[in-house]
BATOR-10956 format. One record per residue (C-alpha): residue in three letters; residue number from 1; z, y, x. Coordinates in steps of 0.001 Angstrom, whole numbers, plus 500000, padded with zeros to 6 digits. Layout:
> ALA;NUM;Z;Y;X
...
This chain:
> UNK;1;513964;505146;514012
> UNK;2;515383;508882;514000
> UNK;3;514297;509298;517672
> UNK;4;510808;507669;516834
> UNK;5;510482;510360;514187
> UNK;6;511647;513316;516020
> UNK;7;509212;512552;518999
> UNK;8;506642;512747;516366
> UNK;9;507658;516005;515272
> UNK;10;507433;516991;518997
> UNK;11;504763;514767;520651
> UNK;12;502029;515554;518082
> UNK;13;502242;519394;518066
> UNK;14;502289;519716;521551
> UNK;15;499234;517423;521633
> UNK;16;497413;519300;519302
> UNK;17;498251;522515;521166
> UNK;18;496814;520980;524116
> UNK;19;493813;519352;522762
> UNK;20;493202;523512;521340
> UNK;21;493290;525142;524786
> UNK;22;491281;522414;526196
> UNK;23;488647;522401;524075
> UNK;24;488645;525957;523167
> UNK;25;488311;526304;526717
> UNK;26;485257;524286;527102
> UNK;27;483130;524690;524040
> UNK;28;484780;528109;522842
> UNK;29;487284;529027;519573
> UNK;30;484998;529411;517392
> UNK;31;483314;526121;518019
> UNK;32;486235;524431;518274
> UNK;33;486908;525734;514600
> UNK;34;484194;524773;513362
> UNK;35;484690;521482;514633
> UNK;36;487641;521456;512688
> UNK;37;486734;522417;509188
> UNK;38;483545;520031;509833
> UNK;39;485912;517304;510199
> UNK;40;488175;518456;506987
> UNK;41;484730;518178;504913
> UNK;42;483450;515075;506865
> UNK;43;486805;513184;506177
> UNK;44;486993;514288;502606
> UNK;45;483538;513346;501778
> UNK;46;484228;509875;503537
> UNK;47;487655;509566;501509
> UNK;48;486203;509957;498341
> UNK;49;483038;507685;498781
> UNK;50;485800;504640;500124
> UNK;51;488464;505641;497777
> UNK;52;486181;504717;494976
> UNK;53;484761;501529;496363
> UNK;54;488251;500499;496951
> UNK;55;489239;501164;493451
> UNK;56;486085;498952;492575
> UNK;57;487405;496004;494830
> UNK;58;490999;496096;493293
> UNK;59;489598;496335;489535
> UNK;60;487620;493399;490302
> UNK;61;490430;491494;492130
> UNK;62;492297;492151;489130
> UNK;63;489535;490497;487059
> UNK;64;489598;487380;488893
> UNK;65;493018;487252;488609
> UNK;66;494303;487553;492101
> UNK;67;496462;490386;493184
> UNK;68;494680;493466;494837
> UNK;69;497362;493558;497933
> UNK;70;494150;494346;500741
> UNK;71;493498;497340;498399
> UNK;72;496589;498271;498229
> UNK;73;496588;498748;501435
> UNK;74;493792;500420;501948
> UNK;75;494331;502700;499663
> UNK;76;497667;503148;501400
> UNK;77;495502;504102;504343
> UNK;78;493077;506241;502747
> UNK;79;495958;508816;501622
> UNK;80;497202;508541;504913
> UNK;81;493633;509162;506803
> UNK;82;493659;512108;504068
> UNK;83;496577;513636;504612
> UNK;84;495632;513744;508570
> UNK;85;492375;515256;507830
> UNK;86;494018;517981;505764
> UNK;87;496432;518751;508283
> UNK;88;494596;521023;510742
> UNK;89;494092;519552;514732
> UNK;90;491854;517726;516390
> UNK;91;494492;514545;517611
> UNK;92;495252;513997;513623
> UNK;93;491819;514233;512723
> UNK;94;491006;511514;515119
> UNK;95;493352;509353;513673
> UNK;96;492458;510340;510292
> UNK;97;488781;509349;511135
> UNK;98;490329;505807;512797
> UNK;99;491809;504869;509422
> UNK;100;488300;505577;507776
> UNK;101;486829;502790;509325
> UNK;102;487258;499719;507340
> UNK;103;486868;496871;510024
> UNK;104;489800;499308;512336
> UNK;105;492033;500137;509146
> UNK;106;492242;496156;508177
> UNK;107;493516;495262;511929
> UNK;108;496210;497690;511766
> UNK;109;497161;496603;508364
> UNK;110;497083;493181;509524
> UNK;111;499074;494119;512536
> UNK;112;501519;495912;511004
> UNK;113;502048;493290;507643
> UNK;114;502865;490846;511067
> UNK;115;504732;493274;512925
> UNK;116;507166;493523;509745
> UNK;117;506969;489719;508965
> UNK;118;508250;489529;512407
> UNK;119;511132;491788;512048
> UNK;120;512955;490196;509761
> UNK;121;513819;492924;507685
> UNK;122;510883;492270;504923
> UNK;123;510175;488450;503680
> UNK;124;506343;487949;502433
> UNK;125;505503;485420;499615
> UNK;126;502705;484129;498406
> UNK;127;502114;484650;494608
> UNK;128;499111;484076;492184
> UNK;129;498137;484080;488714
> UNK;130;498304;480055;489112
> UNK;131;502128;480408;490255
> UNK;132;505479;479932;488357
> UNK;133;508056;481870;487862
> UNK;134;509285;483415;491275
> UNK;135;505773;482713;492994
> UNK;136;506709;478753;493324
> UNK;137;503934;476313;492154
> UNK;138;505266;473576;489778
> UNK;139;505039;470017;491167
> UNK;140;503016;468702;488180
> UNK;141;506443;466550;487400
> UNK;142;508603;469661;485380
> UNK;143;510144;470897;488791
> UNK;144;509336;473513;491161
> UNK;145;507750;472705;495051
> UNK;146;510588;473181;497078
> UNK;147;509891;476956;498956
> UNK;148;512423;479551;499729
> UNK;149;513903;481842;497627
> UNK;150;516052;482210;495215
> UNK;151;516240;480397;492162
> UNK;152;518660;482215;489037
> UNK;153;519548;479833;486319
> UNK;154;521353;480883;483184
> UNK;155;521789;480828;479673
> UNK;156;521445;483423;476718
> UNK;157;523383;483895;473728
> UNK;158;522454;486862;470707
> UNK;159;524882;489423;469929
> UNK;160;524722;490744;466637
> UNK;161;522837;488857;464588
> UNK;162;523346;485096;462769
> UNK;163;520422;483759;464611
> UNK;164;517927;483692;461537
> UNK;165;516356;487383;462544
> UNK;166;518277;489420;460757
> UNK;167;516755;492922;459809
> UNK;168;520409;494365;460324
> UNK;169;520232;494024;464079
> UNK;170;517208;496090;464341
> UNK;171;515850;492777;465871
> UNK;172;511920;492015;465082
> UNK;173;511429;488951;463350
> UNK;174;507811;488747;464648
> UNK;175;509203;488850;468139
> UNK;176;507927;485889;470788
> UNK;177;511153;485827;472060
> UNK;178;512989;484554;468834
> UNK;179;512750;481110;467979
């Protein structure tokens, strides 16, 4: 991963320097600046028309009770596209306009949510408002459907108090936790 990231650090900058002379070459610097800034204001204008409607979609995901992971990650991506249109080149703008495209910016988040699933190194459950404790769906007979992951049992005892809510404990006696 440290050589990935220093390549980065290397490969992009020298791509941008080329893309620069290339196309400062052909069209002029001046041109090619103002191809520039127009993509800083296109992208920002973009970002902040999708950034809302994806705040829309996760509100009303979180109306109907379901978790708003896709807009997570889109959102995720929209900073990212930002952050790429901020930065000033013409390769990182292209990729910054990539990630504003909502059909392209759910294929890479679906590639990379399998690309991680496959590596082992991140585990992906399922969970819902419908769910148990843990994300595991109860069997209808007291138990839990047998899925991985892990299961904590336990018991509690109270410290400081005689059981009956005592004020002396600082314990609330309106609490839902106290029986």
């Amino acid at each position: 991963m440290p050589a990935f990231i220093f390549l980065i650090f290397i490969a992009v900058p020298l791509i941008e320097i080329v893309l620069f002379i290339e196309v400062g070459g052909a069209i002029g610097v001046w041109p090619t600046v103002g191809i520039v800034l127009a993509t800083a204001l296109a992208g920002a204008t973009l970002l902040r028309v999708q950034g809302l409607a994806t705040w829309r979609r996760a509100e009303e995901a979180m109306r109907r009770g379901e978790p708003p992971v896709a807009e997570m990650l889109d959102g995720l991506f929209l900073i990212a596209a930002a952050l790429l249109m901020v930065t000033p080149g013409l390769f990182t703008d292209s990729i910054g306009f990539v990630l504003l495209i909502p059909p392209l910016r759910r294929e890479i988040g679906r590639f990379a949510a399998r690309r991680m699933a496959a590596s082992s190194r991140f585990a992906v459950y399922r969970s819902g408002m419908g769910m148990g404790p843990g994300g595991f769906e109860p069997d209808g007979k007291g138990a839990r459907a047998s899925r991985p992951g892990p299961i904590i049992e336990g018991e509690a005892e109270e410290i400081g108090g005689n059981g009956e809510g005592s004020q002396g404990s600082g314990a609330d006696p309106d609490s839902p936790w106290r029986q």
